[in-house]
C-alpha positions as CSV (number, residue, x, y, z in Angstrom):
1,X,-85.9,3.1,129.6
2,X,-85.9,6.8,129.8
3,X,-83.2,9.3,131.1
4,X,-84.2,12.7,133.4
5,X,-82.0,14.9,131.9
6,X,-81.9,18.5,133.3
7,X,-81.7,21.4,130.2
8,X,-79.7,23.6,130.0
9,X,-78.6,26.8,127.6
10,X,-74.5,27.1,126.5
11,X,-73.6,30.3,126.2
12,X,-70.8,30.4,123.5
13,X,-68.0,30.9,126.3
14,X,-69.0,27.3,128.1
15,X,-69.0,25.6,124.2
16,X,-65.8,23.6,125.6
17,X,-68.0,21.6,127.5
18,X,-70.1,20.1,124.8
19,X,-67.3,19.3,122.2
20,X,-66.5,15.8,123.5
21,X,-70.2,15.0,122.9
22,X,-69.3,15.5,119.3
23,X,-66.2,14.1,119.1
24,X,-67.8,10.9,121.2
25,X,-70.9,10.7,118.9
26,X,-69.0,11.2,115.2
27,X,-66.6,9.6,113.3
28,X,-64.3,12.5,112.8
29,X,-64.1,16.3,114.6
30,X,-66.4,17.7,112.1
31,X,-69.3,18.3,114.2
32,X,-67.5,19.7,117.0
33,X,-65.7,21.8,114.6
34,X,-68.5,22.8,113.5
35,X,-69.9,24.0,117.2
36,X,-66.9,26.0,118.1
37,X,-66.4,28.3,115.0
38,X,-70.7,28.6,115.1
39,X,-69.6,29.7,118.5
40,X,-67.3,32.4,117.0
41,X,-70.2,34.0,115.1
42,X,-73.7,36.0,115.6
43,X,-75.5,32.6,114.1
44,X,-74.6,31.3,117.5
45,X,-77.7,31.9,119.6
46,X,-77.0,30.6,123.1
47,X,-80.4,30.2,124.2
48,X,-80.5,27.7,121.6
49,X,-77.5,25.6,122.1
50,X,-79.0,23.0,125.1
51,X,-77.0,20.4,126.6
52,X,-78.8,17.4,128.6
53,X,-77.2,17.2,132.0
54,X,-77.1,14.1,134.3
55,X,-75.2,14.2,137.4
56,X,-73.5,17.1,136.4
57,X,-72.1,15.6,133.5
58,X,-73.1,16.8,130.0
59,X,-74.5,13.9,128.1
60,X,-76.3,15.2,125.0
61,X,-76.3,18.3,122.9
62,X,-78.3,20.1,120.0
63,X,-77.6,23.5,118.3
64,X,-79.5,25.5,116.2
65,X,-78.3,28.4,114.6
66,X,-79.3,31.0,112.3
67,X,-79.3,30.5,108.6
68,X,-81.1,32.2,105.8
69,X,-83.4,31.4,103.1
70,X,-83.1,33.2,100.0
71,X,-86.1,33.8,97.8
72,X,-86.8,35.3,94.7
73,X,-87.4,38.6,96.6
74,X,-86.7,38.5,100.0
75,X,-84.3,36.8,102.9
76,X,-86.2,34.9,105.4
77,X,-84.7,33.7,109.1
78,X,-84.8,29.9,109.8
79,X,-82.8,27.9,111.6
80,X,-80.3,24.9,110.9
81,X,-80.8,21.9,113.4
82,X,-77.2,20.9,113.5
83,X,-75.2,18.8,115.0
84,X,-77.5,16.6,117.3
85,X,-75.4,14.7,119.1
86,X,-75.6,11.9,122.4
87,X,-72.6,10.4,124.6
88,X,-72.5,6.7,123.3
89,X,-73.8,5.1,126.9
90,X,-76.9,7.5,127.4
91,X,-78.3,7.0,123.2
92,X,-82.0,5.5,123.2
93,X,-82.9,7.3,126.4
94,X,-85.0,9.9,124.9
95,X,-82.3,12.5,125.7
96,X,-81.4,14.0,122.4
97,X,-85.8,14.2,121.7
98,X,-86.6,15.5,124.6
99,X,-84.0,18.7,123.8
100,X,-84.8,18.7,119.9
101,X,-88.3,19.3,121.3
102,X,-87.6,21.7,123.9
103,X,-85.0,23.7,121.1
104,X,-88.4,23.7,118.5
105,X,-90.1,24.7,121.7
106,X,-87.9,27.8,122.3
107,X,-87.1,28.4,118.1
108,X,-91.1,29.3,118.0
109,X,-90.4,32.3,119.8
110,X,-87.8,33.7,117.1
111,X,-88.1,35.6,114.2
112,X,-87.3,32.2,112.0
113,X,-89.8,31.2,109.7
114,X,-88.4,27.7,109.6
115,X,-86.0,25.0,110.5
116,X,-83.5,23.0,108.6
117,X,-82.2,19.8,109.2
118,X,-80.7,16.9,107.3
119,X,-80.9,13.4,108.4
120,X,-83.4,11.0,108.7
121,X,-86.3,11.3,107.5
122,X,-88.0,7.9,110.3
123,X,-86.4,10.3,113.0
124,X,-86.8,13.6,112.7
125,X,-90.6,13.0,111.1
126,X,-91.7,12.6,115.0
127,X,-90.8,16.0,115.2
128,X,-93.0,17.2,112.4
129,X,-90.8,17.8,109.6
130,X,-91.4,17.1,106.3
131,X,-89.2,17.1,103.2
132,X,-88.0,20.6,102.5
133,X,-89.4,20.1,99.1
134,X,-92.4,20.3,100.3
135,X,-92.3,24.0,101.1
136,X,-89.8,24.7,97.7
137,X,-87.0,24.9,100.0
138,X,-83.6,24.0,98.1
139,X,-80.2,22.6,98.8
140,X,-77.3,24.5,98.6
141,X,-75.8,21.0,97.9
142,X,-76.6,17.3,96.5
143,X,-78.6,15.8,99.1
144,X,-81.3,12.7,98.7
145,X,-84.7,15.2,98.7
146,X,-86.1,12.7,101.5
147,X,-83.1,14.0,103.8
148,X,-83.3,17.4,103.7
149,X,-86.3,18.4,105.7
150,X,-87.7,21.5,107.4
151,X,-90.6,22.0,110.0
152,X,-92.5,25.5,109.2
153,X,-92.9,27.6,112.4
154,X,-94.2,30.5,111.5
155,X,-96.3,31.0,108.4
156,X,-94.8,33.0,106.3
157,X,-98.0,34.4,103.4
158,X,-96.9,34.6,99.8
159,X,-93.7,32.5,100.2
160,X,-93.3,30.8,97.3
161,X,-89.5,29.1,98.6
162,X,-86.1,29.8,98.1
163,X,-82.4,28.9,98.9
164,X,-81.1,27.3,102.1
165,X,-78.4,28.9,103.0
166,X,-76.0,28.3,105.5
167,X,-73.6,30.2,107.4
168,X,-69.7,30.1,107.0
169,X,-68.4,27.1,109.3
170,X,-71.2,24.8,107.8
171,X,-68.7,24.8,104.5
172,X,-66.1,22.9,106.4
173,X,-67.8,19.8,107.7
C-alpha cells in the first residue's frame, strides 16, 4: 500500500516540526541533533529539507545539506543525504522514496557535483547510487566501502576524487 503524501520545503525556522520524526525513527536524539544545529548553519539549504505531509501532520523527512569534496586541487560542492527519517506507523508507504527522489530531483539544479549518503547499499541503489569508491570518493571515517555511496549529478571533467567532507554538526552524531 502506498501513502499520498504532499511535499513540502522547511525553512530552517519551522525545523521544530520535523525533529520528532527523528527522535520517533532513531534510537537516540542524534539525528535530530543533527537537523537543528545543520539548521544553525549556511549547509542548511531549505529548499532541500522536505517533509511528507498527511493530514496536516508531518510524517516523513529528508535533508540534504552542503558538504565538500576535497581533491588534490580543488573543492567541489556535493551534498550529504542525511538523516532520512519516517514516523514508525507510515514506514513502507513509499514516503521517505518518493521525497529522496523529489530532493535528487531538486539537488540537480545546484552547483553540487554529487551526493553522499551512507546506508544501505539494497536501498539507496534504487536511487542510482553506487559505492563512493567508485568515483575515488573517500571517507572521512571507517565505514564498510559498500555503505558509503554517492550518485554523480553533474559531471565534473578531469576529477580524479577526493575527500568527503562534512560539515561541523556531522561530528557529533
Amino acid at each position: 500500500m502506498k501513502i499520498n503524501a504532499v511535499v513540502v520545503s522547511v525553512p530552517r525556522e519551522y525545523v521544530y516540526r520535523v525533529l520528532n520524526i527523528h527522535k520517533s525513527s532513531f534510537s537516540g536524539t542524534g539525528e535530530a541533533k543533527l537537523v537543528a544545529e545543520l539548521a544553525k548553519t549556511d549547509n542548511y539549504i531549505d529548499e532541500l529539507s522536505l517533509a511528507g505531509v498527511v493530514d496536516g501532520r508531518y510524517i516523513a523527512h529528508v535533508l540534504l545539506s552542503k558538504i565538500i569534496i576535497k581533491s588534490e586541487t580543488e573543492e567541489i560542492p556535493a551534498l550529504a543525504l542525511a538523516p532520512v527519517a519516517t514516523l514508525p506507523r507510515f514506514r513502507k508507504l513509499g514516503v521517505a522514496s518518493h521525497l529522496i527522489k523529489y530532493a535528487i530531483n531538486k539537488a540537480g539544479k545546484t552547483r553540487s557535483k554529487f551526493i553522499i549518503v551512507v546506508g544501505d547499499p539494497k536501498f539507496y541503489s534504487r536511487f542510482g547510487f553506487v559505492a563512493a569508491s567508485e568515483y575515488n570518493l573517500r571517507a572521512p571515517f571507517a565505514i564498510d566501502d559498500e555503505c558509503f555511496l554517492a550518485l554523480k549529478i553533474e559531471d565534473q571533467r578531469n576529477f580524479s576524487g577526493g575527500e568527503v567532507l562534512y560539515s561541523e554538526p556531522f561530528a557529533n552524531i
